[in-house]
VEXDO-781586 format. One record per residue: residue in three letters; z, y, x of N, C-alpha, C in turn. Coordinates in steps of 0.2 Angstrom, whole numbers, plus 5000, padded with zeros to 4 digits. Atoms other than C-alpha are relative to their C-alpha. Layout:
N
ALAZYXZYXZYX/...
***
This chain:
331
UNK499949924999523445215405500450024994/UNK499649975004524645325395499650004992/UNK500349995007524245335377499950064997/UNK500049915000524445525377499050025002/UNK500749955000522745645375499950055005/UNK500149964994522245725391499250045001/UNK500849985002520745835394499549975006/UNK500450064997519345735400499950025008/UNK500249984992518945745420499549955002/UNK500350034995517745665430500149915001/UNK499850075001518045475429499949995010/UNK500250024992517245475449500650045004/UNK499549934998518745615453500649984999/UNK499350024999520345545461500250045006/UNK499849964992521545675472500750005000/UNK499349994996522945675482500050085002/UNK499749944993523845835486500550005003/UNK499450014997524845855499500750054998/UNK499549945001525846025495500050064993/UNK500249945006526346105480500750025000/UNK499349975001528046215477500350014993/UNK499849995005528246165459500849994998/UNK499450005002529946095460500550055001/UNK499649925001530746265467499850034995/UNK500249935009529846345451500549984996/UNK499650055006530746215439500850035005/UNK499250004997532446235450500150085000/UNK499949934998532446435452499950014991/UNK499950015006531946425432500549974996/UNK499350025004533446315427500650065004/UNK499549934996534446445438500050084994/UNK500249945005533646575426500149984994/UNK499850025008534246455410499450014996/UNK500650025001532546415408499949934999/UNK499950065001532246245402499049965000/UNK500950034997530346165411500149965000/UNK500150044996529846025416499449975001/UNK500650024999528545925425499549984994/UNK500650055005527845845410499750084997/UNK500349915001527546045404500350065000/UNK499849915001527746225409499550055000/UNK500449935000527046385412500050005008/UNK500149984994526846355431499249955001/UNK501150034998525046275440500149945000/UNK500050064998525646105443500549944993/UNK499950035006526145985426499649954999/UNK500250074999525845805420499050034997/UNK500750015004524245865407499450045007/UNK500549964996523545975423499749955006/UNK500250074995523545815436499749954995/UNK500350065002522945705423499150034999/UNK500649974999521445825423499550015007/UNK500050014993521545825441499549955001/UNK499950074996521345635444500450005005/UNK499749994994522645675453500449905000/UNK499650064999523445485461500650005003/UNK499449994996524845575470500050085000/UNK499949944998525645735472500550015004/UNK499449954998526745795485500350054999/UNK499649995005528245875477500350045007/UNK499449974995529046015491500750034997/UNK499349975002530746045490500250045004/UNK500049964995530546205498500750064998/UNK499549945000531946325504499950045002/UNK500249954999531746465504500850065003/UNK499149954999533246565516500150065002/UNK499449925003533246725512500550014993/UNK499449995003534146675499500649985003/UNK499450034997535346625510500450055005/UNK499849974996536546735521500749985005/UNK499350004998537946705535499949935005/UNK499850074994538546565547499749944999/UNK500050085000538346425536499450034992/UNK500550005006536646475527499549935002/UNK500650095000535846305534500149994999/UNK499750035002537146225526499950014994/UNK500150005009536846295509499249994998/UNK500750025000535046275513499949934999/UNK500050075000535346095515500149984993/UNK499750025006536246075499499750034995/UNK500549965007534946185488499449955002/UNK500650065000533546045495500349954997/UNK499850065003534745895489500150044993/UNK500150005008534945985472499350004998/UNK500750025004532945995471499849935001/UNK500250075000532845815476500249964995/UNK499850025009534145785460499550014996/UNK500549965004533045895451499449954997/UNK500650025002531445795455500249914998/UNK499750065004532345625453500049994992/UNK499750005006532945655436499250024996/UNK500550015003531045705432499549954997/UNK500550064999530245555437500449934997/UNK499750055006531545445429499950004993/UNK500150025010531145515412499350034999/UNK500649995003529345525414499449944999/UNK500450045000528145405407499349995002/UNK500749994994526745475419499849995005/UNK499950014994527445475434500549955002/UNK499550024996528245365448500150015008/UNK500250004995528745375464499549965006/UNK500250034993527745345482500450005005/UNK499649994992528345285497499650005006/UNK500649994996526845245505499649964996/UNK500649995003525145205504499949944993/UNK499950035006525145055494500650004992/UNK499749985005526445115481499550034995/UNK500449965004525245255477499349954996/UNK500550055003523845105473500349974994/UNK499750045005524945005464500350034994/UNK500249975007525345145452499650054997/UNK500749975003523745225449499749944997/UNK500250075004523245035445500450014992/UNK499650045008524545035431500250094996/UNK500249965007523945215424500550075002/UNK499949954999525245315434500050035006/UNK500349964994525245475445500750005005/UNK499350024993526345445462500450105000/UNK499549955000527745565465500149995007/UNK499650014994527945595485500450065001/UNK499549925000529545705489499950015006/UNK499949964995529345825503500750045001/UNK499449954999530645945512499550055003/UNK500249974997529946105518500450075003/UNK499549964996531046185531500549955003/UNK499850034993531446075545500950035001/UNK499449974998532946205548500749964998/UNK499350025003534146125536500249935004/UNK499750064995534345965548500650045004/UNK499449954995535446115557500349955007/UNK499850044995535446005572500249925002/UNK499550055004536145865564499349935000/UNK500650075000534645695568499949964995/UNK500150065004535645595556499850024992/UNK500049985007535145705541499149994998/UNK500650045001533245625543500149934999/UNK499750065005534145465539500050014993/UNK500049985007534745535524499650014996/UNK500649995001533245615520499549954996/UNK500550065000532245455522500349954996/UNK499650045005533545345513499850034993/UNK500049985005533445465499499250014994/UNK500549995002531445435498499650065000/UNK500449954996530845575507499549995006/UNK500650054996529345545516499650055004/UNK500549974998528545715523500850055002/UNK499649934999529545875532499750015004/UNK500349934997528846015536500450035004/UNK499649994995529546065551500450095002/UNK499649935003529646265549499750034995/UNK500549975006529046385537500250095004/UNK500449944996529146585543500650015004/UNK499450004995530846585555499949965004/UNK499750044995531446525570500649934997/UNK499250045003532746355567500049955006/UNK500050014993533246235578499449945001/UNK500750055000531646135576499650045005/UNK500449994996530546265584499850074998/UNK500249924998529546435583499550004994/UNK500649995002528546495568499450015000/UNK500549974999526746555567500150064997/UNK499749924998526746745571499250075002/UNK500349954997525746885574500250035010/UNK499649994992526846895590499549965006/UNK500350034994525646825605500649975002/UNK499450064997527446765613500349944996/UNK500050065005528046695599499749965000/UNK500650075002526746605594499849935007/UNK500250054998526646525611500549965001/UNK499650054999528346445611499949944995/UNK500250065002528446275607500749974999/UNK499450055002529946145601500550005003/UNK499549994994531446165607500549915000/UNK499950064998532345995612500249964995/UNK499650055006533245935596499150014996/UNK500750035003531145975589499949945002/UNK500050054996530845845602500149944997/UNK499450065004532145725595499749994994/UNK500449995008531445765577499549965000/UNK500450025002529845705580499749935003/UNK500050054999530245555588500549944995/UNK499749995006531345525575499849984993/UNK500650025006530145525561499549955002/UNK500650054997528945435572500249914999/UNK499750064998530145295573500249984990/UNK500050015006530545315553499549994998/UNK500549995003528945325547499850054995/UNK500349945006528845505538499650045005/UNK500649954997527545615541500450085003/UNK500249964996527545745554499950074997/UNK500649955004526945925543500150075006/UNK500249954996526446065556499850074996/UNK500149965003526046185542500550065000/UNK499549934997526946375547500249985006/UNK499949994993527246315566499850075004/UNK500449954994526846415581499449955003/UNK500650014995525346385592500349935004/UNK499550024996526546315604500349944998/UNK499750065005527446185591499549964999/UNK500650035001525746145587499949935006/UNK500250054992525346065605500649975001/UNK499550064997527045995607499849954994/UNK500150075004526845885592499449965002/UNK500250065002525345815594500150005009/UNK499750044995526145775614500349974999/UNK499150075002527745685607499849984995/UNK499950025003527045635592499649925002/UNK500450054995526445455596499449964991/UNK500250045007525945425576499650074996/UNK500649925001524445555566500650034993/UNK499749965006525245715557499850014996/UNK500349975006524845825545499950095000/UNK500049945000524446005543499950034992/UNK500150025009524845995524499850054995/UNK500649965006524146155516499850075007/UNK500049964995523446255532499150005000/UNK501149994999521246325535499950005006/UNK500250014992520346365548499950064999/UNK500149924999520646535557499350005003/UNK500949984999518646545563500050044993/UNK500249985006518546575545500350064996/UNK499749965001520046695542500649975005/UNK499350014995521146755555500650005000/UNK499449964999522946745551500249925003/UNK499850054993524046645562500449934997/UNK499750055006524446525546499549945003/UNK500750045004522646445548500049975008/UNK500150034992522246315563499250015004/UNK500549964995521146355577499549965000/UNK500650084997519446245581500549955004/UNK499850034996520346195595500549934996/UNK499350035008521946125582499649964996/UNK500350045005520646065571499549925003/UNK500350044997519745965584500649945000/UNK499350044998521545895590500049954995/UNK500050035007521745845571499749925000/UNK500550065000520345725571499949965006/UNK500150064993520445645588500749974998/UNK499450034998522245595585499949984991/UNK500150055006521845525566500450044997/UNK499449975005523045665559499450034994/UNK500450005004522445755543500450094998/UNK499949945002522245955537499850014993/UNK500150005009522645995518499650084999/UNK500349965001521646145513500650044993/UNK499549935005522546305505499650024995/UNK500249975006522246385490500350095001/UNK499649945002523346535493499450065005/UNK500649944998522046695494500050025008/UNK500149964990522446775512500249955005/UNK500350044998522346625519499349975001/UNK500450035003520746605512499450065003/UNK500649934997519946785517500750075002/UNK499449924998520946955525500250044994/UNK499949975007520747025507500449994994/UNK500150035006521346895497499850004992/UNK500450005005520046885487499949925000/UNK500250044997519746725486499349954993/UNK500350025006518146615476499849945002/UNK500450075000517346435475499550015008/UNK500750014994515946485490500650015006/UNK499549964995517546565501500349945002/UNK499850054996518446405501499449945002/UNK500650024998516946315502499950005007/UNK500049964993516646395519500549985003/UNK499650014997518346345524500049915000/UNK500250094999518146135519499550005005/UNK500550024994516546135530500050025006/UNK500150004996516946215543500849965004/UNK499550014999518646135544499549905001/UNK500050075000517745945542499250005008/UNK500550024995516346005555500650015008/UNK499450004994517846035567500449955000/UNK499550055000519045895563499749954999/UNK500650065003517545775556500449994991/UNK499750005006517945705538500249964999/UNK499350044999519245605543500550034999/UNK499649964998520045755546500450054994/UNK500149935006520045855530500449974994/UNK499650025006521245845514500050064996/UNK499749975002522045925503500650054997/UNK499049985000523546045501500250064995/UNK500349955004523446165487500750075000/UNK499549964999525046265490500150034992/UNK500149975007524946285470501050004998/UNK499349965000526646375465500550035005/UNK499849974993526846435483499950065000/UNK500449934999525946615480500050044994/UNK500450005008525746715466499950095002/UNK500449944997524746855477499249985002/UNK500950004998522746885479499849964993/UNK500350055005521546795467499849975003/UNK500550064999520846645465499949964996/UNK500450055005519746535454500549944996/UNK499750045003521046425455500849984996/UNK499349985001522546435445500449964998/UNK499750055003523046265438499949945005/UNK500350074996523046095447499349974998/UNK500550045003521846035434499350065002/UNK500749985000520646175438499649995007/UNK500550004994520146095455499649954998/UNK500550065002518945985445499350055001/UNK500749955000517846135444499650015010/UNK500350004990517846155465499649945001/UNK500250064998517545985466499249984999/UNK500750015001515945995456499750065002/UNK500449974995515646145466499749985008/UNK500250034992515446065483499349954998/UNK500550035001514445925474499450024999/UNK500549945002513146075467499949985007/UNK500149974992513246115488499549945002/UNK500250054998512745955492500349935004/UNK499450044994514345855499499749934997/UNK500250055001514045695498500949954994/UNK499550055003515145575485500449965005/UNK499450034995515945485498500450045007/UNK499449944997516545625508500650044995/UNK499849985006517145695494500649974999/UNK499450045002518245565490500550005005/UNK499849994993518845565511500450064996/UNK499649965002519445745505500550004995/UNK499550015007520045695488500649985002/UNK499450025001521145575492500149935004/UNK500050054996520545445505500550015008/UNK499549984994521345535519500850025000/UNK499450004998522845565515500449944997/UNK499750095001523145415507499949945006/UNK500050004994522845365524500650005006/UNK499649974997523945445533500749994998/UNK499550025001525245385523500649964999/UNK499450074999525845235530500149954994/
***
């Protein structure tokens, strides 16, 4: 294990998350002649906040965001502002003593065994493939192992999640199709988090391999059209795929209020729907910086953790949540 001074965690407390937006913070920072990084800054997610975690792995979104972007050839500047955050996290994990990357699931064992936390890079925003199939080559050559298929727009993957009823029931349009056979045959994960309803059921109809719904709840619990249905959550667990739990407040209650019993309320009723096969983590930590919640560092979900236990979870479900499911899931 590192030789560095970490604040003590749980020894029985190992977690995988699936979704965090820390690399756009650092990349949108050096844009601002800010100078961060993973090992320490002033965002939620850093080496001393996962070492407090127990984190074994963190998925790393390279999310784009395209309202920055305007004009004919914004998926193309969309494309090329993800391969700068892919530099970005590259150049992190080369000069860090804590971190390496994963590719899959046995990497992440083999460097938690030797004391370090896995690095999995994601894309979040399908669109920037612009059509283009071979750029999930690319992608997957570059060590990219997760995309998230949309985030709040239409692209040529498919249909957001919408307050629109129509919207919402459209589903994949031909080149998604292609996408998810695509990935199926690559081996990268699948991520249905910000779909439509409609996207939803097409993927797990074409997908032949379990996905993910990487930082998504359960709308029983709160209804906005981010969060997946019983029905979705049922889907989830029969087909072996796995649902990351949100942190971000208004998906967490209409108010964005959110507290320790609130999410609570959302793991149980997401593992009584999905079973606790089905259930992970996705904390959306540097994705939101609206509503409250308890939790505002990576390292403070040690405190939930012993919240649930208080409730009564059991230690081996617990772990299922932490980090045995999507360690799992990840080939």
């Amino acid at each position: 294990m590192n030789s560095r001074k970490y604040e003590k965690r749980d020894e029985n407390m190992q977690m995988i998350d699936m979704h965090c937006d820390t690399v756009w913070g650092l990349t949108e920072k050096e844009k601002a002649g800010i100078s961060e990084s993973l090992t320490e800054n002033t965002l939620a997610v850093d080496v001393k906040g996962m070492r407090k975690a127990g984190s074994m792995a963190q998925f790393f979104a390279c999310f784009i965001y395209m309202k920055m972007f305007e004009g004919e050839k914004r998926w193309e500047e969309g494309f090329q502002y993800a391969k700068r955050m892919l530099k970005r996290l590259k150049k992190e994990i080369m000069q860090s003593t804590d971190m390496e990357f994963a590719y899959r699931t046995e990497d992440v064992r083999k460097n938690f065994a030797g004391g370090k936390i896995s690095a999995v890079m994601t894309i979040e925003e399908g669109g920037i493939l612009d059509n283009r199939i071979e750029r999930l080559d690319e992608f997957y050559k570059e060590g990219v192992r997760l995309v998230t298929l949309l985030w709040n727009e239409e692209n040529c993957i498919g249909y957001p999640n919408s307050k629109d009823v129509t919207l919402m029931q459209k589903g994949l349009k031909p080149f998604g199709i292609e996408c998810i056979r695509k990935m199926n045959e690559l081996g990268m994960l699948i991520d249905v988090s910000h779909m439509s309803d409609g996207g939803f059921w097409d993927v797990v109809r074409y997908s032949s391999k379990p996905f993910v719904a990487s930082h998504s709840n359960a709308r029983a619990i709160c209804a906005h059209p981010r969060n997946l249905s019983d029905k979705m959550l049922k889907a989830i667990g029969e087909s072996g795929s796995v649902a990351g739990m949100n942190l971000y407040p208004y998906f967490v209650n209409k108010e964005g209020v959110s507290t320790y019993e609130a999410l609570a309320r959302h793991v149980l009723h997401m593992v009584d729907k999905a079973g606790i096969e089905g259930v992970a983590i996705g904390t959306d930590l540097d994705g939101f910086d609206e509503g409250e919640t308890p939790i505002m560092k990576i390292g403070d979900m040690t405190e939930f953790y012993r919240y649930l236990q208080k409730k009564g979870m059991r230690e081996s479900d617990l772990r299922k949540i932490w980090y045995e499911n999507a360690l799992r899931v990840l080939l």
